[in-house]
C-alpha positions in Angstrom: 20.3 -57.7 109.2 17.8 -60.1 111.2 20.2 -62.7 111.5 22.5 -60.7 114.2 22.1 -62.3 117.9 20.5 -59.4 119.0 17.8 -59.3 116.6 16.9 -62.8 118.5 17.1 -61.8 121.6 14.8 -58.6 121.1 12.3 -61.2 119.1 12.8 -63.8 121.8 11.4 -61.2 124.2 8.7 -59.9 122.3 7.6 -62.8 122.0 7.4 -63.5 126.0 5.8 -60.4 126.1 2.6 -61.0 124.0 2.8 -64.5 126.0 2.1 -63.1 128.8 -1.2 -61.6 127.5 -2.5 -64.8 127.3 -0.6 -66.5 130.2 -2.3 -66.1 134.1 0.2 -64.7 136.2 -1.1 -66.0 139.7 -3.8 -68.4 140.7 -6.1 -68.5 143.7 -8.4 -70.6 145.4 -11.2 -69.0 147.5 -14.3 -69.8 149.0 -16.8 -68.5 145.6 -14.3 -70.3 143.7 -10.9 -69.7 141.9 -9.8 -66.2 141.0 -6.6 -65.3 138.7 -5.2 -62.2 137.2 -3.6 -61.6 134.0 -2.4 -58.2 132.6 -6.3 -58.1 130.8 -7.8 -58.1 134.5 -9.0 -60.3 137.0 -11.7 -63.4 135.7 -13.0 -65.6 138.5 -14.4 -69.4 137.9 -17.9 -70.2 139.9 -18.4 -73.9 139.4 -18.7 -73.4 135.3 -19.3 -69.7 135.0 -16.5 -67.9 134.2 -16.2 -63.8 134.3 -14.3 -61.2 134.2 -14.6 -59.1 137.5 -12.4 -56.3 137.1 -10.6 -54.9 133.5 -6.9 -53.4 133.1 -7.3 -51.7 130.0 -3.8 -49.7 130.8 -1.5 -52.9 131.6 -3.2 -54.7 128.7 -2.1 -52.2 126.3 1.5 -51.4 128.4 1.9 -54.8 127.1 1.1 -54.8 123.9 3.3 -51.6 123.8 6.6 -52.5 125.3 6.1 -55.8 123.0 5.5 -53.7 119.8 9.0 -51.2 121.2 11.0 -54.7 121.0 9.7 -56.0 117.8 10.3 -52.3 116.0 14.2 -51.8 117.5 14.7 -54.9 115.6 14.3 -53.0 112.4 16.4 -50.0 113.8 20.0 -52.1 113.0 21.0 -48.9 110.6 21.8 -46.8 113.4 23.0 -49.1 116.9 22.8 -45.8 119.0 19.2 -45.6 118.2 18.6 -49.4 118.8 20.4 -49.2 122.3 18.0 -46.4 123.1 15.2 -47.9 122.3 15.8 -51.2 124.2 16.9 -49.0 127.2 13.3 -47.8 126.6 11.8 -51.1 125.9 13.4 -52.0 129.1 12.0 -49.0 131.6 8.7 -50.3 130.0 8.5 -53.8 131.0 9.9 -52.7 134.8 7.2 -50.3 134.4 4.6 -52.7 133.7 6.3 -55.6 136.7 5.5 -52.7 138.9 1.9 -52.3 138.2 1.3 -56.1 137.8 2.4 -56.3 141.0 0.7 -53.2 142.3 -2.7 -55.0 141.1 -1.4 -58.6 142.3 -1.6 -57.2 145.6 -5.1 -55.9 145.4 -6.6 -59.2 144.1 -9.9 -60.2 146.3 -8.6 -61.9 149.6 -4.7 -60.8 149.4 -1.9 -62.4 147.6 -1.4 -64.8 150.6 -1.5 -68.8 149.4 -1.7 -67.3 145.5 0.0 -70.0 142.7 2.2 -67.9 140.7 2.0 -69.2 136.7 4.6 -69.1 133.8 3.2 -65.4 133.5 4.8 -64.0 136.3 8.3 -65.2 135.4 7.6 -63.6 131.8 8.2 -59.9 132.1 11.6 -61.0 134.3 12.8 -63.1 131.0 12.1 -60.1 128.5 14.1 -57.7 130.5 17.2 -60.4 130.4 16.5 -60.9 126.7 16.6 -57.2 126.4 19.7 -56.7 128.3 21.5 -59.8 125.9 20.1 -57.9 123.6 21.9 -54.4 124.6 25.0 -56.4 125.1 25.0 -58.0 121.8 24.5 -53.9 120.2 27.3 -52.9 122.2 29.6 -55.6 121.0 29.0 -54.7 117.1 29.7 -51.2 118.0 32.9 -52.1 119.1 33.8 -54.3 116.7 33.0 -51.8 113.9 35.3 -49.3 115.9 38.2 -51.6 115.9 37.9 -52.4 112.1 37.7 -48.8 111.9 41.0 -48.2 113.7 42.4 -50.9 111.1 41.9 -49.3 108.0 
């Protein structure tokens, strides 16, 4: 049943999810130029030279992970108890991954003082709400199948 409001919400935050592997989560402006992060690593900008300094194989693919967990408990609607547990997991995931992002947003070059923070950092925040409407939206069909059930 893709067309339940829950089954948009867990796409909707997929869908932030593999955004923010493209998205920069915080900008900064040094003296060798302009360094930002992103959950593949850390690329720096030298006039027109762009590189990657430093790689983060394991957020990249915690990303790609907890945004594969939402898209597959859409196709768990069968069985809801399943689906809640797997966005309950979907959802220790993504604090998992804000935890490290921020662990490695610390230890950019020069500190996180007078960083920009981009669209990327707000993304992990809006999956776990789209998650938790999500959760909401399985626990409202379970109790509406209960009260039919107490009709019959």
């Amino acid at each position: 049943m893709i067309q339940r409001v829950q089954s948009i919400w867990l796409f909707l935050a997929s869908l932030t999810l593999f955004l923010l592997l493209i998205l920069p989560i915080l900008t900064k402006t040094t003296s060798s130029g302009e360094i930002w992060l992103q959950v593949g690593g850390i690329y720096q900008k030298n006039g027109n030279l762009t590189q990657k300094t430093e790689t983060y194989s394991a957020l990249f693919g915690g990303t790609i992970l907890a945004g594969l967990v939402c898209l597959a408990s859409i196709f768990s609607f069968n069985n809801r108890t399943l689906q809640k547990r797997i966005v309950l997991l979907s959802i220790l995931i993504i604090l998992l991954l804000i935890a490290f992002t921020i662990n490695y947003a610390l230890n950019i070059p020069g500190g996180i003082d007078g960083a920009t923070y981009n669209a990327g950092a707000y993304m992990p925040i809006l999956s776990v709400v789209f998650c938790a409407l999500a959760f909401r939206g399985i626990r409202k069909d379970e109790q509406l199948i209960r009260s039919a059930d107490r009709l019959r």
